[in-house]
C-alpha positions in Angstrom: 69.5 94.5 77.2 70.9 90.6 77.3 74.1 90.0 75.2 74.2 86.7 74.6 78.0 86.3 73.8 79.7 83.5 75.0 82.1 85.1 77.8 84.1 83.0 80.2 85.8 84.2 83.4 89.1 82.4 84.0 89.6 84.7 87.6 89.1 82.9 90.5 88.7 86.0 92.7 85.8 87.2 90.2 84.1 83.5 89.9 84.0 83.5 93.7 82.3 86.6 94.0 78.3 86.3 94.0 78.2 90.2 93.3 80.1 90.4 90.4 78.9 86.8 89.1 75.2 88.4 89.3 76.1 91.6 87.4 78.0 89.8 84.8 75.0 87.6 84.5 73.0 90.3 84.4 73.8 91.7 81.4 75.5 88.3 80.0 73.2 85.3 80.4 75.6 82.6 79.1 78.9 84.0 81.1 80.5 80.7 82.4 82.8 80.9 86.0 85.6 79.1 87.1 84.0 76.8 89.3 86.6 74.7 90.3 88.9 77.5 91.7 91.9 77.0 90.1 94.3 78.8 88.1 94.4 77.6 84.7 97.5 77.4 82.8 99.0 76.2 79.1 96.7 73.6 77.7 94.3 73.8 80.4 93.3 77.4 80.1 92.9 77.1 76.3 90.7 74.1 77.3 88.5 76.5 79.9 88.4 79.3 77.2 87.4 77.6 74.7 84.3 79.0 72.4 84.9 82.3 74.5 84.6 85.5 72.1 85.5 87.7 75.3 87.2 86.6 78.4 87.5 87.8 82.2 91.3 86.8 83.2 92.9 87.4 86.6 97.0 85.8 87.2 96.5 83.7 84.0 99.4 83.4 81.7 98.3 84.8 78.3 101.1 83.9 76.1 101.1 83.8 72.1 100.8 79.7 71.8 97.4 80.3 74.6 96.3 83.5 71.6 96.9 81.2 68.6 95.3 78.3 70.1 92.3 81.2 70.7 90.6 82.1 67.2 87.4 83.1 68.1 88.5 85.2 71.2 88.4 88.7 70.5 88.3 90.7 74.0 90.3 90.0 77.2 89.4 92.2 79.9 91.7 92.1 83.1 90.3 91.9 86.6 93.0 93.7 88.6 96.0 96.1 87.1 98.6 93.8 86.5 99.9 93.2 83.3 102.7 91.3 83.3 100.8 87.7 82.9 99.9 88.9 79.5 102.1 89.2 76.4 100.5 91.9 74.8 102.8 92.1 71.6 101.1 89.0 71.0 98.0 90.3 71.9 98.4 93.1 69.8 99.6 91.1 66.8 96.1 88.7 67.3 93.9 91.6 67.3 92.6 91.0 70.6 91.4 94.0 72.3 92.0 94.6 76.3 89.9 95.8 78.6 91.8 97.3 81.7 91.5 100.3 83.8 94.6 101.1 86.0 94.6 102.0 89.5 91.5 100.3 91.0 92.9 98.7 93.9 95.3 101.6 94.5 93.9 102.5 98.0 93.7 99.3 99.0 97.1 98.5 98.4 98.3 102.1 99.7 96.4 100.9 102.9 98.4 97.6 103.4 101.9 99.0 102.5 101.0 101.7 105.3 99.7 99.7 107.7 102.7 97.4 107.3 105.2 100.2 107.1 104.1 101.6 111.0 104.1 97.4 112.1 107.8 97.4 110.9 109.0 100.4 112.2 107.0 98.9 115.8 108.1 96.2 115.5 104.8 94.5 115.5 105.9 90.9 114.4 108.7 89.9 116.6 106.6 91.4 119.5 103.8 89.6 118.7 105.7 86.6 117.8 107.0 86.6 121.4 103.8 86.8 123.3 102.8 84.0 121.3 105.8 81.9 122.9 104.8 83.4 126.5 107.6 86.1 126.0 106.9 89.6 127.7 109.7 91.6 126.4 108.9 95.4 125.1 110.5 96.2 122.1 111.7 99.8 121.4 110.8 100.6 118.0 110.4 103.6 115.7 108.0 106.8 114.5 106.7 107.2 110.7 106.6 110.5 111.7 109.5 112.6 110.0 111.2 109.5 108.1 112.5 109.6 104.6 110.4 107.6 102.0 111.7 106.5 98.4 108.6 105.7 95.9 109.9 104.0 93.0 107.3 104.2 91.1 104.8 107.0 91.3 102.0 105.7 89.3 98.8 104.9 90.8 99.6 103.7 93.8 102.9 105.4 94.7 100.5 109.2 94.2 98.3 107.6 97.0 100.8 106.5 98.9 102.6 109.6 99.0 99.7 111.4 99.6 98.8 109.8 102.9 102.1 109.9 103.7 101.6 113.6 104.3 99.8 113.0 107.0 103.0 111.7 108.9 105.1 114.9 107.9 107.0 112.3 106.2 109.7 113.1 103.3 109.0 111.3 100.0 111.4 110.6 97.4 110.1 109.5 94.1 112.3 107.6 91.4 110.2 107.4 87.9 110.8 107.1 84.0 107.4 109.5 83.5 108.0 113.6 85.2 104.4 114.3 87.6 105.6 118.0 88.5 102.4 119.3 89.2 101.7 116.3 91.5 105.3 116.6 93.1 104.8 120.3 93.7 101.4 120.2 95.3 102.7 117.1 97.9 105.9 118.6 98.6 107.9 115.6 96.8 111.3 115.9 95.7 112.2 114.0 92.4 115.2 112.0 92.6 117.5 109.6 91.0 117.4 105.9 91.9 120.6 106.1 93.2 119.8 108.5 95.4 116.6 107.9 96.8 118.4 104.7 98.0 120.7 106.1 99.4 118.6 108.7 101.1 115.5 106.7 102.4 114.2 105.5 105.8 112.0 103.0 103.7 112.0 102.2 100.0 108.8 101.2 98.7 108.3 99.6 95.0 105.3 100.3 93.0 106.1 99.0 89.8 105.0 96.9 87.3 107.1 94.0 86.0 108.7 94.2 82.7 112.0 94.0 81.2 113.3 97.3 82.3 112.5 96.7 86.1 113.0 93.1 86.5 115.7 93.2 89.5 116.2 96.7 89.2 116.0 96.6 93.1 119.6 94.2 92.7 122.2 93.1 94.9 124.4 96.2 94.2 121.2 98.6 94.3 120.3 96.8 98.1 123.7 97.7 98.8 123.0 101.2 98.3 120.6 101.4 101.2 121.0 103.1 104.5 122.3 101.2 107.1 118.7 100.1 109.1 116.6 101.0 106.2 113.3 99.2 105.4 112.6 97.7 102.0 108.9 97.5 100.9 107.5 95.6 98.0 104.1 95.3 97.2 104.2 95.6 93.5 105.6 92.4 91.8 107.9 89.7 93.0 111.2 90.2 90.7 111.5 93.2 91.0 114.2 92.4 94.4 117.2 90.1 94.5 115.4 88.5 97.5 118.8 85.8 97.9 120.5 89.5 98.7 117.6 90.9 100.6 117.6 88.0 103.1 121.3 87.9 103.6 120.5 91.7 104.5 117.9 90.9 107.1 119.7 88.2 108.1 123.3 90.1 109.1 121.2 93.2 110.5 122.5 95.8 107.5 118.8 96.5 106.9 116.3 96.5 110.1 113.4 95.0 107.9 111.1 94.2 105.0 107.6 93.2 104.3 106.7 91.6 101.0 103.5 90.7 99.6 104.9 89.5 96.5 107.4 86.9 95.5 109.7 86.2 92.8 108.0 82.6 92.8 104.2 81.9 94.4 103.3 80.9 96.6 106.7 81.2 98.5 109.0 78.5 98.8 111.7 80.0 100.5 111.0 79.2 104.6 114.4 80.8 105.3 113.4 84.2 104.9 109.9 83.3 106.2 110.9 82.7 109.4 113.2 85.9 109.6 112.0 87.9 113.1 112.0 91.1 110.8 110.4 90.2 107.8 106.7 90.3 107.3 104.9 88.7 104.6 101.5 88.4 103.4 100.3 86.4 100.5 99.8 88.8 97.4 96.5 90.5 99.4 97.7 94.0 97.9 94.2 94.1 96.0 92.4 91.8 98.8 90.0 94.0 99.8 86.0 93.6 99.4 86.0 97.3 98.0 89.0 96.7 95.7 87.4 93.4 94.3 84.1 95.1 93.7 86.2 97.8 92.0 88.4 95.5 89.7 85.8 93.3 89.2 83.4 95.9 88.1 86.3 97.5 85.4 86.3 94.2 84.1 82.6 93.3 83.1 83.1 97.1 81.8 86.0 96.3 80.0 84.4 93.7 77.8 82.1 96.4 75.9 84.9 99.4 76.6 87.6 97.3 75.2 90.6 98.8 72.9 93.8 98.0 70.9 96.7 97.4 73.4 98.7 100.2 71.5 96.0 102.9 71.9 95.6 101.4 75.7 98.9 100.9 77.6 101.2 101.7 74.5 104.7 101.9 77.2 104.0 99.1 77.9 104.6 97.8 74.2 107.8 100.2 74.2 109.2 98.0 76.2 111.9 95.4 74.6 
């Protein structure tokens, strides 16, 4: 049956999508896309959103002057997991209901982090960097096979990860405020402290989300915790990493690499540690995937009927000061 609520999709991932533009439409006649591609912001997303009872939102910043500005919204409903564009105190407060379903792009960004993780240890991009310049010099790299991994974080992603990780024979650490032992016990996993895992990993790899209790928690003085030619992998959300540290790091040799697909500001302005032989760096693609857009996008036309009260939803995340 046709609902004929007004519904506007701020996401430009979703908008560009003729899939998930012809489901939507599908069951809402009147949805309107973001044609233009861009990511609104401040004034001009209240502009694009206005008259929307429900809304579709991607990387758009949802803050309490964008809700009061917002009367007749009543649903957002998130294309992707991420959280932290939205203040959802506010939300709460407003009586908006979200629509959100965690870990629907968790294989796809499980994949990446993998895939990157074996290029590292390869040492896929300076090799390939030199036969780009006419160099032919192999490089002598490293197995996954057998290393250490630390999963800070072992939500979603961080449980696939560490399941594929099996495959390798690796052994995974896993830092987290929430206790999985069932999940830890049947992979073999051995619960650790933050400290420690640092201490005691081949790679680290972050699979949080971004809040107040994790912003820098990866910090100069944690960085300095890390094995001497360790790897640092962070897939999750820029800010999480002192990245001034981190490239001083890559820079002096104390760690052998990093890959980042997400940056304390976007798109990334720093060319310094761009242009580092051992970093590699891909432009937030974690969820890039044609499955894992057709998944997220998907969640979020559901979303818009299966919508809830924040508390009842995500309520740590609203635990959070």
């Amino acid at each position: 049956m046709k609902d004929n609520t007004p519904i506007v999709v701020a996401s430009r991932s979703f908008s560009n999508n003729p899939v998930l533009k012809k489901e939507l439409l599908d069951l809402y006649p009147n949805a309107r896309f973001n044609e233009k591609g861009v990511t609104y912001s401040g004034a001009a997303l209240v502009s694009f959103l206005q008259g929307a009872v429900k809304a579709i939102t991607g990387l758009e910043v949802l803050d309490d002057a964008v809700f009061a500005a917002l009367p007749d919204l009543k649903v957002i409903s998130k294309y992707g997991v991420g959280l932290d564009m939205i203040d959802l105190k506010a939300m709460e407060r407003r009586g908006v209901l979200l629509g959100w379903t965690g870990g629907v792009n968790k294989r796809s960004v499980s994949e990446l982090v993998l895939s990157c993780i074996i290029a590292l240890l390869h040492r896929v991009p300076e090799a390939s960097a030199d036969m780009k310049t006419g160099k032919w010099k192999p490089l002598k790299g490293l197995q996954l096979t057998g290393k250490t991994v630390g999963i800070v974080g072992c939500g979603q992603v961080g449980k696939d990860l560490a399941v594929l990780l099996g495959a390798f024979g690796c052994r995974v650490l896993s830092h987290d405020i929430s206790s999985f032992p069932d999940f830890y016990a049947e992979n073999h996993i051995t619960l650790s402290s933050l400290d420690d895992l640092l201490k005691g990993s081949d790679i680290v790899t972050l699979h949080l989300p971004l809040n107040s209790l994790t912003r820098n928690i990866i910090s100069s003085e944690k960085l300095e915790l890390m094995k001497h030619g360790a790897y640092l992998i962070n897939a999750a959300r820029g800010g999480l990493v002192d990245e001034i540290k981190l490239k001083d790091m890559l820079k002096n040799g104390r760690l052998a690499g990093a890959f980042l697909d997400v940056f304390a500001v976007e798109p990334l302005v720093d060319r310094e540690l761009a242009n580092l032989p051992n970093v590699l760096l891909t432009p937030h693609i974690g969820g890039s995937t044609e499955e894992a857009q057709l998944a997220m996008g998907r969640a979020a036309i559901k979303g818009l009927d299966c919508a809830a009260q924040v508390n009842k939803l995500v309520p740590d995340y609203l635990s959070v000061k």
